[in-house]
C-alpha positions as CSV (number, residue, x, y, z in Angstrom):
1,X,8.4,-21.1,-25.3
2,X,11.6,-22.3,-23.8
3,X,12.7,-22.8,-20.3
4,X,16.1,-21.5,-19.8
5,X,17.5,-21.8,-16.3
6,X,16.0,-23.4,-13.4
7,X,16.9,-22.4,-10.0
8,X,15.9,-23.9,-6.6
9,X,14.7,-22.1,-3.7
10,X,13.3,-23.5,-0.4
11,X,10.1,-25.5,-1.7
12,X,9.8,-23.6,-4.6
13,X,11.6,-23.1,-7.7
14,X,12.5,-19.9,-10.1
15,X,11.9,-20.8,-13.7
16,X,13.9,-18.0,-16.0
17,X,12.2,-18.3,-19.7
18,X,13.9,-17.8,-23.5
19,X,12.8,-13.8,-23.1
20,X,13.9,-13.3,-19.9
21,X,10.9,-13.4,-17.7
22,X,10.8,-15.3,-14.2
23,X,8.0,-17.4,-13.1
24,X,8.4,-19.3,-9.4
25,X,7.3,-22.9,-9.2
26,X,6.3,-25.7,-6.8
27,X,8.4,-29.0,-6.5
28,X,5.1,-30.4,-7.4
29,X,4.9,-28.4,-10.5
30,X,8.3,-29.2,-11.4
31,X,8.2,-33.3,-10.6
32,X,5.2,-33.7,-12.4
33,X,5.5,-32.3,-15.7
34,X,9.9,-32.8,-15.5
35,X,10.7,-29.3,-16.1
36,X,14.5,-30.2,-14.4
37,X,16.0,-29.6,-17.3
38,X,16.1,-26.9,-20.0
39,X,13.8,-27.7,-22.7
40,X,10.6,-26.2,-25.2
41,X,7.1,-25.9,-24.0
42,X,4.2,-25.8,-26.2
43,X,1.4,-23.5,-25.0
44,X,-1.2,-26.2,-24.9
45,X,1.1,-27.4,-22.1
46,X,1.9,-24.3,-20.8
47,X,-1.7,-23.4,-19.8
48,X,-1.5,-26.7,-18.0
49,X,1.6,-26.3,-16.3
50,X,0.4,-22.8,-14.8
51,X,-3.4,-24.4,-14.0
52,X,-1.2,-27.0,-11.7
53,X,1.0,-24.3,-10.3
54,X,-2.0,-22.5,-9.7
55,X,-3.5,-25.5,-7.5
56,X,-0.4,-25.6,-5.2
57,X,-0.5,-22.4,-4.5
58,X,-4.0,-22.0,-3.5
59,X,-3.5,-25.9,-1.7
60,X,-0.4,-24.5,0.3
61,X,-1.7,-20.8,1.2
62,X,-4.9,-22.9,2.3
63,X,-2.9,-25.4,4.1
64,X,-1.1,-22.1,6.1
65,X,-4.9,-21.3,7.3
66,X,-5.9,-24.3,8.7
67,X,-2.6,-24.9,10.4
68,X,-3.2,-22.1,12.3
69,X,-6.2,-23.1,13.4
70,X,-8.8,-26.2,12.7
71,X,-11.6,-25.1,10.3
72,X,-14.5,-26.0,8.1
73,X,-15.1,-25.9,4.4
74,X,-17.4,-23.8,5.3
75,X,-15.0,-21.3,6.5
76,X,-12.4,-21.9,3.9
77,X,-15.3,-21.3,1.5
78,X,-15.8,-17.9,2.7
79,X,-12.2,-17.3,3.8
80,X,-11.0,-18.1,-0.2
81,X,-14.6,-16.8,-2.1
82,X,-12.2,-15.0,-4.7
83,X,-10.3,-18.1,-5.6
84,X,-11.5,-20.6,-8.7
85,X,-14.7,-22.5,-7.0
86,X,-13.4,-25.5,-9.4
87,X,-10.1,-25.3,-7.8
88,X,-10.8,-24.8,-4.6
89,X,-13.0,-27.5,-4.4
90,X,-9.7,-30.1,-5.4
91,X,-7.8,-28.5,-2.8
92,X,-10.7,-29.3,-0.1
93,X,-11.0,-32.8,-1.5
94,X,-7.3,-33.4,-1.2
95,X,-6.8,-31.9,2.3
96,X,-9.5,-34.3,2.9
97,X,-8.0,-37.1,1.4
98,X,-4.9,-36.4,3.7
99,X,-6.9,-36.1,7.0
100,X,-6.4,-32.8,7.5
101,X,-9.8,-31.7,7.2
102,X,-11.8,-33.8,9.0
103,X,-15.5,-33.1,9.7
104,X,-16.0,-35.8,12.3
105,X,-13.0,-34.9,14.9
106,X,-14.0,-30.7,14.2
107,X,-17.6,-31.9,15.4
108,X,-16.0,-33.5,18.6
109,X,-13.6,-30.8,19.2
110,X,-16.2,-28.2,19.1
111,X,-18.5,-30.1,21.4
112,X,-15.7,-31.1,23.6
113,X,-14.8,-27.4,23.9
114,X,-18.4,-26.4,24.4
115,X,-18.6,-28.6,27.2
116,X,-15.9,-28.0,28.5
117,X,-15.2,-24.3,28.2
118,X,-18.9,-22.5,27.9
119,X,-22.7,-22.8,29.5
120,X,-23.8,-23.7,26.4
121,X,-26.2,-27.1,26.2
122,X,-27.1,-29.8,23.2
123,X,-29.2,-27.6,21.0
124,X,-27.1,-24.6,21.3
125,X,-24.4,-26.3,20.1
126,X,-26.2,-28.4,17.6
127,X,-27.8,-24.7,16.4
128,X,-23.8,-23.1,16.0
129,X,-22.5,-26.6,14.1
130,X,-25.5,-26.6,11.5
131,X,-24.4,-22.9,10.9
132,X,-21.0,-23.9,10.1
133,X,-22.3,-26.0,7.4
134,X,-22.2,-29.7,9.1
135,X,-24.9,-32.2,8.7
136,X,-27.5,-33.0,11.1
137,X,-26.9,-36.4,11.5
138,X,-23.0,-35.8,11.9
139,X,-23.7,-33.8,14.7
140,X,-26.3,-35.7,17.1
141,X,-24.1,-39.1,16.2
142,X,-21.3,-36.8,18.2
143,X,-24.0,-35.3,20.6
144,X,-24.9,-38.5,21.3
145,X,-21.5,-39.7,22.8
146,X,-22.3,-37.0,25.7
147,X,-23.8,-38.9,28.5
148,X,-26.8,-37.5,30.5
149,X,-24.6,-37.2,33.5
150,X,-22.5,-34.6,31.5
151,X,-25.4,-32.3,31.2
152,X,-27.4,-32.6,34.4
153,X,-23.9,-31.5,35.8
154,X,-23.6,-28.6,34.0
155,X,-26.9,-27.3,34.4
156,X,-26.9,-27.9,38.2
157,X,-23.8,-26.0,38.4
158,X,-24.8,-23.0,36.7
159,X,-28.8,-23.9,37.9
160,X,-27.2,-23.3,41.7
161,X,-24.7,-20.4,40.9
162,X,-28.1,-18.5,39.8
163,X,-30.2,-19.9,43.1
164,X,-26.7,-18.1,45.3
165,X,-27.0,-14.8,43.2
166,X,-30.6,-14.4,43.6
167,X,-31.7,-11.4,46.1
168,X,-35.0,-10.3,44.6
169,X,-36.9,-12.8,43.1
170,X,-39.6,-14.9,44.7
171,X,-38.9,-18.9,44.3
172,X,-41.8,-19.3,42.2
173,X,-40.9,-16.6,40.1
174,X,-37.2,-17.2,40.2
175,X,-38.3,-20.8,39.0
176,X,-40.1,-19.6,36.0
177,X,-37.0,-17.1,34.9
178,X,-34.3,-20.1,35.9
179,X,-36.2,-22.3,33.5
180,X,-36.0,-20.1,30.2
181,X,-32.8,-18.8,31.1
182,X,-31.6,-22.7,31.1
183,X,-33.5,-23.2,27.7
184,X,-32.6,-20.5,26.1
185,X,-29.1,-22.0,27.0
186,X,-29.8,-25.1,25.0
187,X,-30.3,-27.6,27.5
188,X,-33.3,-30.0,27.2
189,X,-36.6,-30.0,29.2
190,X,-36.4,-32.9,30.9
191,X,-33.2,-32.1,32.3
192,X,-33.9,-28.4,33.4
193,X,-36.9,-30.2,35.5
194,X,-34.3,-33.1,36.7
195,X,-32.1,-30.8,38.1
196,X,-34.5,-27.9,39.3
197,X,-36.5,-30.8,41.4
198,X,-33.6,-31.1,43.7
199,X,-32.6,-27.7,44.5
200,X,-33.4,-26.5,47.8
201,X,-34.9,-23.2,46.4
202,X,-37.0,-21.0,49.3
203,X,-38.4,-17.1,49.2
204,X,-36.1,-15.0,50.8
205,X,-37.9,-13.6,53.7
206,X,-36.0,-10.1,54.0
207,X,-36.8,-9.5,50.3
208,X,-40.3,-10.4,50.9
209,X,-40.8,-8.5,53.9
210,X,-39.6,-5.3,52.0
211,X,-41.6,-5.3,49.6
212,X,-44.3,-5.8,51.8
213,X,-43.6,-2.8,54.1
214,X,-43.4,-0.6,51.1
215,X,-46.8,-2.0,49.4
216,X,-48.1,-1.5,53.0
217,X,-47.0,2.1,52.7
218,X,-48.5,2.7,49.6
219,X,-52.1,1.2,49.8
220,X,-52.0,2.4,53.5
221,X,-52.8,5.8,52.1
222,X,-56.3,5.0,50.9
223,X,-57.4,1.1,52.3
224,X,-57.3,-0.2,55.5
225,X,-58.6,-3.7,57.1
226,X,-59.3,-6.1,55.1
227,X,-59.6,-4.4,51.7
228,X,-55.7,-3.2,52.7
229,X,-54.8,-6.7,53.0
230,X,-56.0,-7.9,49.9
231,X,-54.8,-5.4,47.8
232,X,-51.6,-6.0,49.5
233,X,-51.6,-10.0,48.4
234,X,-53.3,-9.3,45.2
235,X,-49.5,-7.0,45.0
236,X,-46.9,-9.6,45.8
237,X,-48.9,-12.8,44.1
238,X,-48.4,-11.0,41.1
239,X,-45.0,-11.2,41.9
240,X,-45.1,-14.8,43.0
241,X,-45.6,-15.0,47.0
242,X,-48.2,-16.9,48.4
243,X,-51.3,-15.3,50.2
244,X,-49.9,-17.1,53.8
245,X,-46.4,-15.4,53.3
246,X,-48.5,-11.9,53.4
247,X,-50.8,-13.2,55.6
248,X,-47.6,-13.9,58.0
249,X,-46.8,-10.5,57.7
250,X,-50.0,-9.1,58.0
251,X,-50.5,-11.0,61.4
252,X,-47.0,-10.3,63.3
253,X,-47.4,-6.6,62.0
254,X,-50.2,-6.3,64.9
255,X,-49.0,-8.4,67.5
């Protein structure tokens, strides 16, 4: 086989063969195996000089993907599963090599975003970085570098947005579902407690006092004294209001 003509274009390179076919090459291609000039190519070297080719073109339409966006070998695993695993895996090492994929800074990105831009707590984000195929220890060193601070704020933020929406819930109840709602979130124990000790969290009377009129209305219909009244407190405990908040009731009812 004998290379003919050799024609430059952009970063690439149009290689016209002895029998007339075309072939376009990288400058890397080209550089390393010096195929400036015309000369014969044995097919031994051949298959090497296409395996090479091969590699900067999977490196560079790899390189496009990342630019675009910072990923992880994960996702460049799945994004390029129909490319050569064996190659593949050189073109991660070497965009590793280079910096450009970088599993420590993507771990503080990400949890810098999460912070920053979403609800989620710790474990949450701990849970979504495992799944990307990071390493446990990589992740709480990174988790670590949050301070406590970071994540009492953000669960008393969303802990009192909840506390200003809430019209139907009694506290104790509303306590319970605030709670798992903050754990489900991923935020530790000991913080959910931290924070929910120090909000100013009361029934809201009007609530209460409807659902007490239309209990009253209902067991009305077949109790009355004191049989009326328990069933009535037996009702909203189950609901989480204390006996004296229907006892209240009960008593300015029948002034």
């Amino acid at each position: 086989m004998k290379i003919s003509k050799i024609e430059k274009r952009k970063n690439k390179y149009n290689v016209v063969l002895s029998d007339g076919k075309s072939l376009s090459f990288y400058e890397e291609t080209i550089l390393k195996y010096n195929l400036l000039k015309p000369q014969k190519i044995d097919d031994k070297l051949w298959q090497d000089i296409l395996k090479e080719n091969n590699f900067w073109e999977v490196y560079y339409t790899v390189l496009k993907y990342i630019n675009y966006k910072m990923r992880t070998k994960k996702e460049i695993r799945y994004k390029f599963k129909d490319v050569d695993k064996d190659i593949l895996s050189k073109v991660i090492l070497q965009l590793e090599k280079i910096g450009y994929l970088n599993d420590c800074l993507y771990i503080k990105c990400f949890i810098n975003d999460k912070v920053s831009l979403s609800t989620s707590g710790p474990r949450k984000i701990k849970l979504e970085l495992l799944d990307k195929g990071f390493k446990e220890d990589e992740i709480n060193k990174s988790l670590a570098e949050i301070a406590d601070d970071v994540w009492r704020e953000k669960v008393s933020k969303i802990a009192n947005k909840k506390v200003n929406s809430n019209r139907k819930d009694s506290s104790k109840v509303f306590i319970l579902k605030l709670k798992n709602y903050l754990y489900n979130l991923g935020y530790d124990k000991d913080v959910i407690e931290f924070v929910i000790q120090d909000l100013d969290i009361q029934d809201n009377l009007d609530t209460a006092k409807l659902l007490y009129d239309k209990l009253h209305n209902k067991y009305s219909q077949k109790y009355d004294g004191y049989i009326l009244k328990q069933k009535i407190k037996e009702a909203m405990g189950r609901k989480g209001y204390s006996f004296q908040v229907v006892e209240n009731f009960w008593n300015n009812t029948r002034l």
